[in-house]
MARTI-384553 format. One record per residue (C-alpha): residue number from 1; x, y, z. Coordinates in Angstrom, 2 decimals. Example, Ala and Ser with C-alpha at 12.3 -4.5 7.8 and 13.67 -1.06 7.14 Angstrom:
<atoms>
1  12.30  -4.50  7.80
2  13.67  -1.06  7.14
</atoms>
This chain:
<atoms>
1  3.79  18.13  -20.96
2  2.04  16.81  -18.06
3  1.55  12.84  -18.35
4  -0.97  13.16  -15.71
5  -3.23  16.05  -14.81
6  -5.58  16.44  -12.01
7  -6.56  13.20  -10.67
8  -9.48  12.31  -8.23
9  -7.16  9.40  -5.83
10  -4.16  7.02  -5.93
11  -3.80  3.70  -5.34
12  -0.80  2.15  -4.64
13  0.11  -1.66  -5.77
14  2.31  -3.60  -3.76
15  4.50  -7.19  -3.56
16  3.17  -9.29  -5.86
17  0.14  -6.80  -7.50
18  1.63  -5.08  -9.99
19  -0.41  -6.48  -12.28
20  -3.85  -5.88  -10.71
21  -5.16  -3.76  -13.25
22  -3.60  -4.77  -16.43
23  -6.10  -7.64  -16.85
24  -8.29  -7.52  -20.21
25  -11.28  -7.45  -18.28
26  -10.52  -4.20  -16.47
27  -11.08  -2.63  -20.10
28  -14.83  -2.95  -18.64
29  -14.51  -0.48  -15.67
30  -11.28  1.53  -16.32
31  -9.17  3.11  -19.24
32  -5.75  3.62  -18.00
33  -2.93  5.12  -19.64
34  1.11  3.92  -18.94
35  3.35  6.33  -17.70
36  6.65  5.44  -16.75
37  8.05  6.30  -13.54
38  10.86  8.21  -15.05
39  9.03  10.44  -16.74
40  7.16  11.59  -13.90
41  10.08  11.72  -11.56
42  9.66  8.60  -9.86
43  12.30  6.68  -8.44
44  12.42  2.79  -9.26
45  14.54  -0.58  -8.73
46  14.48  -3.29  -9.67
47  12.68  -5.88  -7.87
48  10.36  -9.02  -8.49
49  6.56  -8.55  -7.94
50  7.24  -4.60  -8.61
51  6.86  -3.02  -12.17
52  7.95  0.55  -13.00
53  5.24  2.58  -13.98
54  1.72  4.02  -13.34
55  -1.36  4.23  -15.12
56  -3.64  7.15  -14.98
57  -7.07  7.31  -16.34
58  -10.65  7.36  -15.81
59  -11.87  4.31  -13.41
60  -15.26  4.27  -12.37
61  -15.64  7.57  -13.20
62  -12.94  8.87  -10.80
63  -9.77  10.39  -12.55
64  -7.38  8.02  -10.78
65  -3.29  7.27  -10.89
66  -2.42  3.98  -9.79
67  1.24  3.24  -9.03
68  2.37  -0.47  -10.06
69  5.05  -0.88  -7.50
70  6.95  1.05  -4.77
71  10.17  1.09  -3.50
72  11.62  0.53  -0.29
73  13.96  1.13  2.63
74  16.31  -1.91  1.85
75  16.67  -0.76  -1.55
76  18.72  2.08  -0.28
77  16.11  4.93  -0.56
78  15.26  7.49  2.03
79  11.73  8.13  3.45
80  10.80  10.98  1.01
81  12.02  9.21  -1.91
82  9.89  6.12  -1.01
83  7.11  8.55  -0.84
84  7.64  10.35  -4.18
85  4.04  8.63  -5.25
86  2.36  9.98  -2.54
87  3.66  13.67  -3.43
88  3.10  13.28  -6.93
89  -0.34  12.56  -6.05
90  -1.21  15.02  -3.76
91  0.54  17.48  -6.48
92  -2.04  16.52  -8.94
93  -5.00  16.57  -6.63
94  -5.70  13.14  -4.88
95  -7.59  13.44  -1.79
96  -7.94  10.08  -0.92
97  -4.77  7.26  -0.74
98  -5.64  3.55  -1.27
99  -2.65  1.10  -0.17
100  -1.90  -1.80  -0.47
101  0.98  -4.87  -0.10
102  1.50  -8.05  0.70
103  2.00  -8.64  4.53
104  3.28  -11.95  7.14
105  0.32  -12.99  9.48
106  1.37  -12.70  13.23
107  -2.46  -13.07  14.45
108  -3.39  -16.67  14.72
109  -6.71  -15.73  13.16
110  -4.79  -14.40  9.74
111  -4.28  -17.24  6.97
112  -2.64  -16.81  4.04
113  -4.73  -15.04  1.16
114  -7.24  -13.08  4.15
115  -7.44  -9.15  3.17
116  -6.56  -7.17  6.31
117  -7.97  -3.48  6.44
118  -5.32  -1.33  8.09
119  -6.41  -0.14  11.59
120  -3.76  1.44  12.85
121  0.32  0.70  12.96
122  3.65  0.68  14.01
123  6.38  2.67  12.26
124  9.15  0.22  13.58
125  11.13  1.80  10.84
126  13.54  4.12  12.34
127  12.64  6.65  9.56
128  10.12  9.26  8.73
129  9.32  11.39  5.88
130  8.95  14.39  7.59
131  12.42  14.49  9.10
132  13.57  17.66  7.44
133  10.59  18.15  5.01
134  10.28  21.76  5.23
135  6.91  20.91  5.84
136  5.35  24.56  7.91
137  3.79  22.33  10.80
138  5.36  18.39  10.76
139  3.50  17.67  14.04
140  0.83  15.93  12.22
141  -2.00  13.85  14.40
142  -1.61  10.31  13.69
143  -4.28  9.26  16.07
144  -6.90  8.29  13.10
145  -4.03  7.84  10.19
146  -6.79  5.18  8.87
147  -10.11  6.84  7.86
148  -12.69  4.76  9.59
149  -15.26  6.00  6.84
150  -13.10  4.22  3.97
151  -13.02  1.37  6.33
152  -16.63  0.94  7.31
153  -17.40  0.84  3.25
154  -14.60  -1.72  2.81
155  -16.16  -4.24  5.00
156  -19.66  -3.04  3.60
157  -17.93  -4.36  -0.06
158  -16.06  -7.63  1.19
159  -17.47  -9.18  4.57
160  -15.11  -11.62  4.44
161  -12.81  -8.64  5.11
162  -10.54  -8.92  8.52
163  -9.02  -5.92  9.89
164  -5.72  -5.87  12.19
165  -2.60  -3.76  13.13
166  0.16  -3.36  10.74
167  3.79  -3.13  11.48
168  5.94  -1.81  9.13
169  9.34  -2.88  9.61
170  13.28  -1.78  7.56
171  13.67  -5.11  6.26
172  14.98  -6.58  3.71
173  14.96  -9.75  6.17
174  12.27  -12.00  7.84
175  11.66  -11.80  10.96
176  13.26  -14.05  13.95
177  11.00  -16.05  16.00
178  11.83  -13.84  18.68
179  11.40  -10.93  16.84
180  8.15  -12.03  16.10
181  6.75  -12.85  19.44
182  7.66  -9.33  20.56
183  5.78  -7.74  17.07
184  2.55  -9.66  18.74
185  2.81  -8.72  22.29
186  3.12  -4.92  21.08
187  -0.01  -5.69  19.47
188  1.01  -5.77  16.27
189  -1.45  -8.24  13.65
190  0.38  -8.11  10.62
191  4.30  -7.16  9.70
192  5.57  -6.07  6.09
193  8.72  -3.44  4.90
194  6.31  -0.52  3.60
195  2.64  1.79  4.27
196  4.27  3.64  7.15
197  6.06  5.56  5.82
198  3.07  6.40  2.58
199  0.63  7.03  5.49
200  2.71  9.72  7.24
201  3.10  11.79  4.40
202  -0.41  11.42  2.72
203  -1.60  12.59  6.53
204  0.94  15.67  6.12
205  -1.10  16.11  3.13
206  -4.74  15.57  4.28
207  -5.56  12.92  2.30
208  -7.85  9.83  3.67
209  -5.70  7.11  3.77
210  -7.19  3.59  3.50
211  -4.48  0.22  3.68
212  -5.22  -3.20  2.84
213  -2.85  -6.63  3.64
214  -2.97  -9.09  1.55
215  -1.55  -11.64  3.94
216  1.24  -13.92  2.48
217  2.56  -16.15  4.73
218  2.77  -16.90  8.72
219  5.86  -14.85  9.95
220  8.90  -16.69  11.36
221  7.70  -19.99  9.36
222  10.29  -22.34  8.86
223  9.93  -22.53  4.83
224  9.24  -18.18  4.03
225  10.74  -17.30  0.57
226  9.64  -13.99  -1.45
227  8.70  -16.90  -4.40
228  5.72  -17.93  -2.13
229  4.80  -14.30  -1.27
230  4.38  -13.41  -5.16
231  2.77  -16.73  -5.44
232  0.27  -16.02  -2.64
233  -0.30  -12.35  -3.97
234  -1.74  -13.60  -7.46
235  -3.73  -15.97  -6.38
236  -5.73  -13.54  -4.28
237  -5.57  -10.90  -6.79
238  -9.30  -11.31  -8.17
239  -10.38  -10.55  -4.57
240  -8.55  -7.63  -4.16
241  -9.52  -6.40  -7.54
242  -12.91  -6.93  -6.86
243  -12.48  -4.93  -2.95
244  -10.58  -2.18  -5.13
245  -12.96  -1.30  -7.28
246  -15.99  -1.27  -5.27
247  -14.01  1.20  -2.97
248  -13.19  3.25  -6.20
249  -16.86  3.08  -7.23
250  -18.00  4.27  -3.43
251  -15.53  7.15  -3.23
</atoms>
């Protein structure tokens, strides 16, 4: 039996958001069901700040499936297996792709707990899922990856809202100072270890992509741990919510 039918969009929760939508209040705005990720196919590994399951339902109207976690390159997955969500989306209808994850501030304007809309970015990570797909025409126009439209009624929701370059890098370590420098002279605003590689294949797909940082922590600072990225995350998490589901509402 299918767990999750046609569905309007997906969200996808990253580092330290998991929980986003499991709140009591939600119960307000959105009924969601939990599926687990093996029952719809879905890889998953362990990992703090990343649960194992989605939750479909009605949100604002909109027949969404929201996916609390991903995983990732360093976890030993390949590209199309990190974006398993984004298929099982588009196989159930999604036309529109709402990202999101925590993220290391290389702009000096970035603090920790800003929300960065996605702009553009950087695949820096060697990998793509269309390597191989199958897909009839993989040559797929990146120039716009990040629907200006979805942006435009972001910053009409939040106007605190900043909005930067995103470089998504293999990982699983920080960067080096070095390493760091060069992300900002290639004009890179923000760096994190996933989005790239969802983008590309919800593009293959023709699905409006919108991606939101929630920035973390200052990259190459001397005291970084993955501790003070999930503590970041969840204390902007109301703010996020609140961005989320006035883009849900909008849609």
């Amino acid at each position: 039996m299918d767990r999750i039918g046609e569905i309007d969009l997906a969200v996808v929760l990253g580092s330290g958001l998991s929980e986003l939508l499991g709140a009591p209040e939600w119960a307000e705005r959105a009924l969601f069901d939990r599926v687990d990720y093996a029952d719809i196919g879905m890889p998953f590994a362990q990992l703090a700040g990343h649960a194992g399951h989605a939750l479909v339902g009605r949100w604002r109207g909109k027949r969404v499936l929201a996916f609390a976690g991903r995983v990732h390159a360093y976890q030993g997955f390949d590209a199309r297996e990190i974006t398993r969500n984004v298929a099982v989306a588009a196989e159930h209808g999604a036309k529109t792709l709402l990202l999101t994850n925590a993220a290391g501030a290389l702009n000096p304007n970035l603090r920790p707990g800003d929300l960065m809309a996605i702009s553009d970015h950087l695949n820096l990570t060697g990998m793509n899922p269309l390597l191989g797909s199958g897909f009839s025409n993989p040559f797929v126009n990146m120039t716009d990856a990040y629907s200006s439209q979805l942006r435009k009624t972001a910053h009409d929701i939040d106007e605190d809202l900043q909005e930067g370059v995103y470089a998504g890098l293999l990982g699983p370590t920080y960067e080096t100072r070095a390493e760091a420098r060069y992300l900002r002279l290639i004009g890179a605003d923000a760096a994190g270890m996933s989005t790239v590689l969802e983008t590309i294949a919800a593009r293959a797909r023709r699905m409006d992509v919108f991606g939101v940082s929630l920035i973390t922590n200052v990259v190459a600072a001397p005291e970084l741990s993955h501790a003070e990225v999930l503590e970041t995350a969840k204390s902007a998490q109301t703010r996020l919510a609140a961005l989320l589901d006035g883009m849900v509402e909008r849609i």
